[in-house]
C-alpha positions in Angstrom: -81.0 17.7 -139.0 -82.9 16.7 -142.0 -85.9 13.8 -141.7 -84.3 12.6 -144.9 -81.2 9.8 -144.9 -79.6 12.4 -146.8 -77.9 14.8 -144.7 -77.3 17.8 -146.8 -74.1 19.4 -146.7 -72.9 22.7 -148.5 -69.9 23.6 -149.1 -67.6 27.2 -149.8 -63.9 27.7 -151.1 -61.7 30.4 -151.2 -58.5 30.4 -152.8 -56.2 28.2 -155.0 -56.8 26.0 -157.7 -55.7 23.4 -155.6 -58.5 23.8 -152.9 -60.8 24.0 -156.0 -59.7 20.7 -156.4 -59.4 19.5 -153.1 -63.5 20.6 -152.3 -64.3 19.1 -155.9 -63.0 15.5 -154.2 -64.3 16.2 -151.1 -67.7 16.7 -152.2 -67.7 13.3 -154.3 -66.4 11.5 -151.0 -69.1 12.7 -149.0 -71.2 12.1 -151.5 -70.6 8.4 -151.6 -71.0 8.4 -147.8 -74.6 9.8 -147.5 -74.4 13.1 -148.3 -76.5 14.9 -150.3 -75.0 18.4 -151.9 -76.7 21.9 -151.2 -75.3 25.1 -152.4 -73.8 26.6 -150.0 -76.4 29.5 -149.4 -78.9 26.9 -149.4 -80.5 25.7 -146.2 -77.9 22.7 -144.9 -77.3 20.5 -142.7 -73.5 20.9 -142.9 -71.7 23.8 -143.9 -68.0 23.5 -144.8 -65.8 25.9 -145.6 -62.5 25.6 -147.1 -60.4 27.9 -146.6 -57.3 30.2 -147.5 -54.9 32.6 -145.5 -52.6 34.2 -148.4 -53.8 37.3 -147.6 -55.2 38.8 -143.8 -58.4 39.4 -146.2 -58.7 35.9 -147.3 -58.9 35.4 -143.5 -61.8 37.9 -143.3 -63.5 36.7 -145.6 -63.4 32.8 -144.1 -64.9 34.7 -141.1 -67.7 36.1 -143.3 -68.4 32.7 -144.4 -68.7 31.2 -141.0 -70.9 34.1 -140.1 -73.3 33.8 -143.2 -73.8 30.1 -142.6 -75.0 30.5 -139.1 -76.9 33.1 -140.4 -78.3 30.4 -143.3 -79.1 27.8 -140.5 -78.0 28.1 -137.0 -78.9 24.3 -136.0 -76.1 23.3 -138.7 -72.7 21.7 -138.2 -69.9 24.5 -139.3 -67.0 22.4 -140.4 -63.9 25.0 -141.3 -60.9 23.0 -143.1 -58.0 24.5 -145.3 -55.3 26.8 -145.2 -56.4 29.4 -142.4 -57.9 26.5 -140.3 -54.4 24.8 -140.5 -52.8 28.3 -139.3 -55.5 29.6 -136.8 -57.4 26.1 -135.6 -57.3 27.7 -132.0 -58.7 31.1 -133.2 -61.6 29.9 -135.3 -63.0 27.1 -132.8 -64.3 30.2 -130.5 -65.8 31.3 -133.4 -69.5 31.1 -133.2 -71.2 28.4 -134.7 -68.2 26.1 -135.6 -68.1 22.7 -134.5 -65.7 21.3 -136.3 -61.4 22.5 -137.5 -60.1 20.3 -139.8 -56.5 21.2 -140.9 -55.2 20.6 -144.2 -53.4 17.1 -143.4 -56.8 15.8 -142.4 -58.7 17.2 -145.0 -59.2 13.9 -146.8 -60.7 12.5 -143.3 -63.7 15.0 -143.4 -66.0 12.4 -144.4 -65.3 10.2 -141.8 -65.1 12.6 -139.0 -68.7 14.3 -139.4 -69.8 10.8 -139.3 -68.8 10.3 -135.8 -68.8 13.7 -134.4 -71.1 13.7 -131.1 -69.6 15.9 -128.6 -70.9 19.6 -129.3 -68.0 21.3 -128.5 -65.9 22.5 -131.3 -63.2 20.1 -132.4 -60.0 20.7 -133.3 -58.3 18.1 -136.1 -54.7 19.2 -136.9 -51.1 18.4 -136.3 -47.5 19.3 -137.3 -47.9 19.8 -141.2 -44.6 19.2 -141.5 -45.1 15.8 -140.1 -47.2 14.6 -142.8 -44.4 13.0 -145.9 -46.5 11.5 -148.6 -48.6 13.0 -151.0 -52.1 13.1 -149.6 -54.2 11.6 -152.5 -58.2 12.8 -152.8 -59.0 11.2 -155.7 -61.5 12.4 -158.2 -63.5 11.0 -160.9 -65.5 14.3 -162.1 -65.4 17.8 -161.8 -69.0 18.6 -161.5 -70.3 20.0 -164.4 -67.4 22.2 -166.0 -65.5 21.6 -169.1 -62.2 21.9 -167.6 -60.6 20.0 -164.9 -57.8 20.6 -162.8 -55.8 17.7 -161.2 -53.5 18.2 -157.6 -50.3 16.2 -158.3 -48.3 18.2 -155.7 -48.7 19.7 -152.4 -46.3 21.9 -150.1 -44.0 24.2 -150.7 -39.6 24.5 -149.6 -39.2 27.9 -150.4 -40.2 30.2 -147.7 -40.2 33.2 -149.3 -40.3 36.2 -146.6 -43.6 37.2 -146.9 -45.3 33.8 -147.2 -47.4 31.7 -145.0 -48.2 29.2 -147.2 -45.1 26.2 -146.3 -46.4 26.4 -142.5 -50.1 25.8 -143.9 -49.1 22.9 -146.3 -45.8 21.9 -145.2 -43.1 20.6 -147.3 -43.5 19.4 -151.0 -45.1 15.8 -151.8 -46.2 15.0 -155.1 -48.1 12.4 -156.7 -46.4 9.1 -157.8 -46.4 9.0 -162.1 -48.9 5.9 -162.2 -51.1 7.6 -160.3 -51.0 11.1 -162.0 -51.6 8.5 -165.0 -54.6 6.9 -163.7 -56.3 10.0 -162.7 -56.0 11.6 -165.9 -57.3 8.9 -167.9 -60.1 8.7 -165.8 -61.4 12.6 -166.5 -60.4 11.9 -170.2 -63.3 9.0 -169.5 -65.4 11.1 -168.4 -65.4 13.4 -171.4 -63.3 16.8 -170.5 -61.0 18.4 -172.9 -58.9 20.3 -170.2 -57.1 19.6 -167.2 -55.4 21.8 -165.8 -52.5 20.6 -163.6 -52.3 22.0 -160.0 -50.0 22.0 -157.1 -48.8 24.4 -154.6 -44.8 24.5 -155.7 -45.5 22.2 -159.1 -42.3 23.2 -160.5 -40.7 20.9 -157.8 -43.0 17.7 -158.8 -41.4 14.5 -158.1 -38.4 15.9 -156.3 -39.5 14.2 -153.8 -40.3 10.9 -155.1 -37.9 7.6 -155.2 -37.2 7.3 -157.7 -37.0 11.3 -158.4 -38.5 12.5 -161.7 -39.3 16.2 -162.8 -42.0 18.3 -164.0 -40.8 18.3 -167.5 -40.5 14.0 -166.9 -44.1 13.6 -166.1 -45.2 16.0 -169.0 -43.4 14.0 -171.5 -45.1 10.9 -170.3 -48.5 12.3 -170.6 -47.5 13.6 -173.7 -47.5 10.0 -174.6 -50.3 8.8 -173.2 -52.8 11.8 -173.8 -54.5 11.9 -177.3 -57.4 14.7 -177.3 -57.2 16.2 -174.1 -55.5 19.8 -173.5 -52.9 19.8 -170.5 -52.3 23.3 -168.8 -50.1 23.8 -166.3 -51.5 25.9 -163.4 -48.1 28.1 -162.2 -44.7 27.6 -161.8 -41.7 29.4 -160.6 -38.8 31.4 -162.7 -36.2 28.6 -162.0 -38.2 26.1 -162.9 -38.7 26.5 -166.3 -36.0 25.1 -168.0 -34.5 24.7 -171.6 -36.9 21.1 -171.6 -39.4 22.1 -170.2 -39.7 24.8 -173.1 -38.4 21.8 -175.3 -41.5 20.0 -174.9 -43.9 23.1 -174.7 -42.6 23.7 -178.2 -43.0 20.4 -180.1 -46.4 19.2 -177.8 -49.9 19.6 -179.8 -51.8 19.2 -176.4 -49.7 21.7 -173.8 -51.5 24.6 -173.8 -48.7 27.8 -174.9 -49.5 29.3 -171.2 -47.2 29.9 -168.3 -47.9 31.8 -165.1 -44.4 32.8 -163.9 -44.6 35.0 -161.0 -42.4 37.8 -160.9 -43.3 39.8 -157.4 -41.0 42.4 -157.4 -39.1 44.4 -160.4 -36.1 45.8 -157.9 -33.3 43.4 -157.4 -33.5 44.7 -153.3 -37.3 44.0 -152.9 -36.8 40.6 -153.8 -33.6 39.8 -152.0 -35.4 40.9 -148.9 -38.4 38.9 -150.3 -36.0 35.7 -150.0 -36.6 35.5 -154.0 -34.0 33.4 -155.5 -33.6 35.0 -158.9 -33.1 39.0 -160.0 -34.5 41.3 -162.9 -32.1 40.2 -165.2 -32.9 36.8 -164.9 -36.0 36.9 -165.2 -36.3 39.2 -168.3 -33.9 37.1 -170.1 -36.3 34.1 -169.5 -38.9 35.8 -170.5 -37.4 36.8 -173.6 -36.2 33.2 -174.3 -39.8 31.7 -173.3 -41.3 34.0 -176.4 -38.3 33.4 -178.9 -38.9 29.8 -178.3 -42.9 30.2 -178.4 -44.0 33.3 -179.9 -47.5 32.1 -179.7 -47.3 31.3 -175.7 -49.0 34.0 -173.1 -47.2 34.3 -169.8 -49.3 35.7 -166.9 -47.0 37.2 -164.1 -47.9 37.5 -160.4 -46.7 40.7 -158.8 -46.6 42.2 -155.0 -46.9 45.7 -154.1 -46.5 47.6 -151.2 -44.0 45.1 -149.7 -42.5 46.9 -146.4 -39.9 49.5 -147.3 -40.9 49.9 -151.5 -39.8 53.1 -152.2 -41.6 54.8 -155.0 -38.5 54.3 -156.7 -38.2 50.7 -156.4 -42.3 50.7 -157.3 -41.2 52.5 -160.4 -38.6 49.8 -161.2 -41.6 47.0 -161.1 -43.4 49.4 -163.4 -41.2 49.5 -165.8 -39.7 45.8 -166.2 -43.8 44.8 -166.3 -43.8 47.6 -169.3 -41.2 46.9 -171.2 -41.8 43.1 -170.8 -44.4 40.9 -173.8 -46.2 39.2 -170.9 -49.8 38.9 -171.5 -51.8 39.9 -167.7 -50.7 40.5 -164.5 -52.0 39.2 -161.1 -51.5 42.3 -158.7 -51.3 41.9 -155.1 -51.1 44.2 -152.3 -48.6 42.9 -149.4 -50.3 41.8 -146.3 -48.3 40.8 -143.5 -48.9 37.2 -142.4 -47.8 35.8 -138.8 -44.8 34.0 -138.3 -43.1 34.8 -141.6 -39.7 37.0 -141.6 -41.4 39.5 -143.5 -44.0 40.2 -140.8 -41.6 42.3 -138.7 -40.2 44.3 -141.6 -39.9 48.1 -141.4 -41.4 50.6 -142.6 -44.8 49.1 -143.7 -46.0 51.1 -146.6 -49.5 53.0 -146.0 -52.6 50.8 -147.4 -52.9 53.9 -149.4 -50.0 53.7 -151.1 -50.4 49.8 -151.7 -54.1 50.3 -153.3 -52.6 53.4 -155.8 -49.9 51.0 -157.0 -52.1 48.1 -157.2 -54.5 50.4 -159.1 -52.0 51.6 -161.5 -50.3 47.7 -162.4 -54.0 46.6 -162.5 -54.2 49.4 -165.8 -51.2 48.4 -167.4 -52.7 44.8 -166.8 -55.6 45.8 -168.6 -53.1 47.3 -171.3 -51.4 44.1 -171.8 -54.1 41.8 -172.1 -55.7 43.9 -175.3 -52.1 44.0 -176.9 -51.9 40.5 -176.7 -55.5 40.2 -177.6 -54.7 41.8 -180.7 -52.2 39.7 -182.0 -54.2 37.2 -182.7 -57.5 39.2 -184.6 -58.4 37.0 -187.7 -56.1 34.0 -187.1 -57.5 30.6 -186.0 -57.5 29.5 -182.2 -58.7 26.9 -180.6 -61.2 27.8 -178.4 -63.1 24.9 -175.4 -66.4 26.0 -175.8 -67.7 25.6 -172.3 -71.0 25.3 -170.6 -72.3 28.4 -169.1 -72.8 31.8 -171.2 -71.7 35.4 -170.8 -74.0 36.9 -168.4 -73.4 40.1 -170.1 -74.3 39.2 -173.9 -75.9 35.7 -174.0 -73.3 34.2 -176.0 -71.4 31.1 -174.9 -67.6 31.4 -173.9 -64.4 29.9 -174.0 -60.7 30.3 -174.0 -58.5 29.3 -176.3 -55.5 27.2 -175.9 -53.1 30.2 -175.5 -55.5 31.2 -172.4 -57.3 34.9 -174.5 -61.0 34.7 -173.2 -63.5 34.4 -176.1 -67.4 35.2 -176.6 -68.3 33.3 -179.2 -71.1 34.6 -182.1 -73.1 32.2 -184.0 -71.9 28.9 -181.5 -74.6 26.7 -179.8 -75.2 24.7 -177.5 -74.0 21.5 -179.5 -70.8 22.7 -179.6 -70.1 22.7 -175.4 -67.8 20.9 -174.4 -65.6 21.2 -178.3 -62.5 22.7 -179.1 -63.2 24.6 -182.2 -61.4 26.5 -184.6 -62.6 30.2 -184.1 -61.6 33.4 -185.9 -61.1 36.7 -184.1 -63.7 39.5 -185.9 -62.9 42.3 -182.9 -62.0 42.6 -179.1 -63.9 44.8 -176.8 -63.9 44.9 -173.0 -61.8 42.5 -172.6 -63.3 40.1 -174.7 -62.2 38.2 -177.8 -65.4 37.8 -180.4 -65.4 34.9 -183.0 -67.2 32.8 -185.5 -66.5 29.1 -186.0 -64.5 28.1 -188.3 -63.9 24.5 -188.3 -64.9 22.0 -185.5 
């Protein structure tokens, strides 16, 4: 251990915006406990690593993590926490190395538990997920030295979709009671950021849960009147959960960023019955069509599977062609990996990794298609860009993105202007890349 008082702990995430969060909060709370923060290939005292199990290579790679911090220092405490440790516990406390499995309800204990830990055996820290029925709050007064923030107001998940593991590593949803969402957000406006971006793991079911029950499209209002200069974004949320308010108040709000991330999955109406989807192609291009004729300006990003057991190429070329025909603005494209203990898991036939990788590879190019046509757009109109802190490793120039989520490289800015939203005017796009001048600040 180190001679210091401090013990130095490093710590590693994987995954969601709401782990993001959740390590951003646990690294303040162990900070305020004697802790002193490392990077995580730094040498450590503590290594923590929080994880995620979406995919059976997000479950690799928590392996490669545990492996390259023994590697780092192998006198260290190996603390694993998160989604896969919630799913696994059993299988990564033979790991070598770990001492410590700390499931997701516990999480917020991590502090505590390190404090007191003696016997060197690994321990294991988890219980029923499905136990736990209030919103676990980790509250968080900074987010380190970004420009943007992001804010957990809702946890868990009801849906069960076939192929997802998630609700058994989360449980069920619990949000975050309004005066608390409130309190939170007017403490990062304190602290000087100009985004926060909220988070959750279903969000579109925020405050279902809550007595009295409110809404997503409640608690945006009420920020909406409390917020003055700070942009809200939401993270994702589901097709049937963006409603005719919701859009409403999208529409008429100065401060909601135009930006939705709706996932699709599938384009064939049989993929995502057997997905356990609770919506078809129809309904979803018709709300995409609304969502633009209500916001023109807005960009939608769209999650989408491939490979799920028993695509046909057919059925692939029914996804292709929606995702063509529809104005979204980027895709997220996943290959389908089975996970254990869903109902897709046992689903015949599985579809050669080959396959999967040649579909992902060709939605991945039509992605790349997308983002330039909506890129394009906007070429010599003002956007608001958040100038934030770091600069394109590529060219130099400081970056942002502008309310409308288009990624900008920005010529002429400096550093006084970090931390800003500024007016900026598209001169070209290239590689991806929106280049601008400022206009206005």
């Amino acid at each position: 251990m180190a001679t210091s008082s401090l013990i130095r702990v490093g710590i590693a995430t994987l995954g969601c915006k709401v782990n993001r969060y959740e390590s951003a909060a646990l690294e303040e709370d162990l900070q305020k406990n004697n802790f002193l923060s490392v990077p995580f290939n730094a040498v450590a005292d503590v290594y923590i690593i929080n994880t995620c199990t979406v995919t059976a290579f997000s479950d690799w790679q928590s392996r490669q993590l545990i492996r390259r911090a023994r590697k780092t220092n192998p006198q260290a405490k190996i603390l694993v926490t998160g989604c896969y440790a919630q799913i696994a516990s059993r299988e990564i406390a033979v790991l070598d190395g770990v001492t410590m499995v700390v499931g997701n309800d516990h999480k917020d204990q991590i502090a505590t538990l390190l404090q007191n830990k003696t016997d060197p055996s690994a321990c294991i820290f988890t219980n029923n997920i499905f136990q736990q029925e209030k919103f676990c709050n980790m509250p968080l007064a900074t987010f380190g030295d970004r420009t943007r923030a992001f804010l957990k107001i809702q946890d868990g998940c009801n849906s069960f979709c076939s192929y997802c593991v998630v609700p058994f590593a989360r449980g069920n949803s619990r949000s975050l009671a309004p005066p608390e969402v409130f309190a939170a957000l007017a403490k990062l406006t304190q602290k000087g950021y100009k985004e926060i971006v909220l988070t959750g793991i279903h969000l579109g079911i925020y405050g279902h849960d809550l007595n009295p029950a409110t809404n997503i499209s409640q608690i945006l209002q009420q920020i909406g009147n409390r917020q003055e200069n700070t942009r809200i974004r939401l993270s994702s949320i589901e097709p049937r959960e963006v409603t005719p308010d919701l859009l409403n108040i999208f529409k008429d709000s100065d401060l909601l960023c135009p930006h939705l991330h709706i996932p699709l999955q599938s384009g064939d109406d049989r993929i995502l019955h057997l997905m356990k989807r609770d919506y078809d192609t129809l309904f979803y291009r018709n709300l995409i069509d609304n969502i633009y004729s209500t916001i023109s300006n807005i960009a939608i990003g769209v999650d989408v599977m491939v490979g799920f057991p028993s695509e046909s190429d057919k059925q692939f070329e029914n996804t292709l062609q929606l995702l063509e025909n529809l104005p979204v603005a980027y895709l997220h494209v996943f290959p389908y990996s089975p996970r254990p203990g869903t109902a897709a898991e046992k689903l015949q036939p599985r579809i050669p990794q080959t396959v999967k990788n040649e579909r992902a590879a060709i939605l991945r190019n039509l992605s790349t298609q997308k983002r330039e046509k909506f890129a394009l757009r906007f070429l010599g109109k003002p956007l608001n860009v958040l100038v934030e802190s770091t600069k394109d490793k590529k060219t130099g120039l400081l970056k942002g993105f502008s309310q409308n989520y288009l990624p900008f490289l920005l010529d002429g800015i400096f550093s006084s202007s970090v931390n800003k939203i500024v007016t900026i005017k598209a001169d070209k796009y290239l590689q991806g890349k929106l280049y601008g001048q400022i206009t206005a600040e």
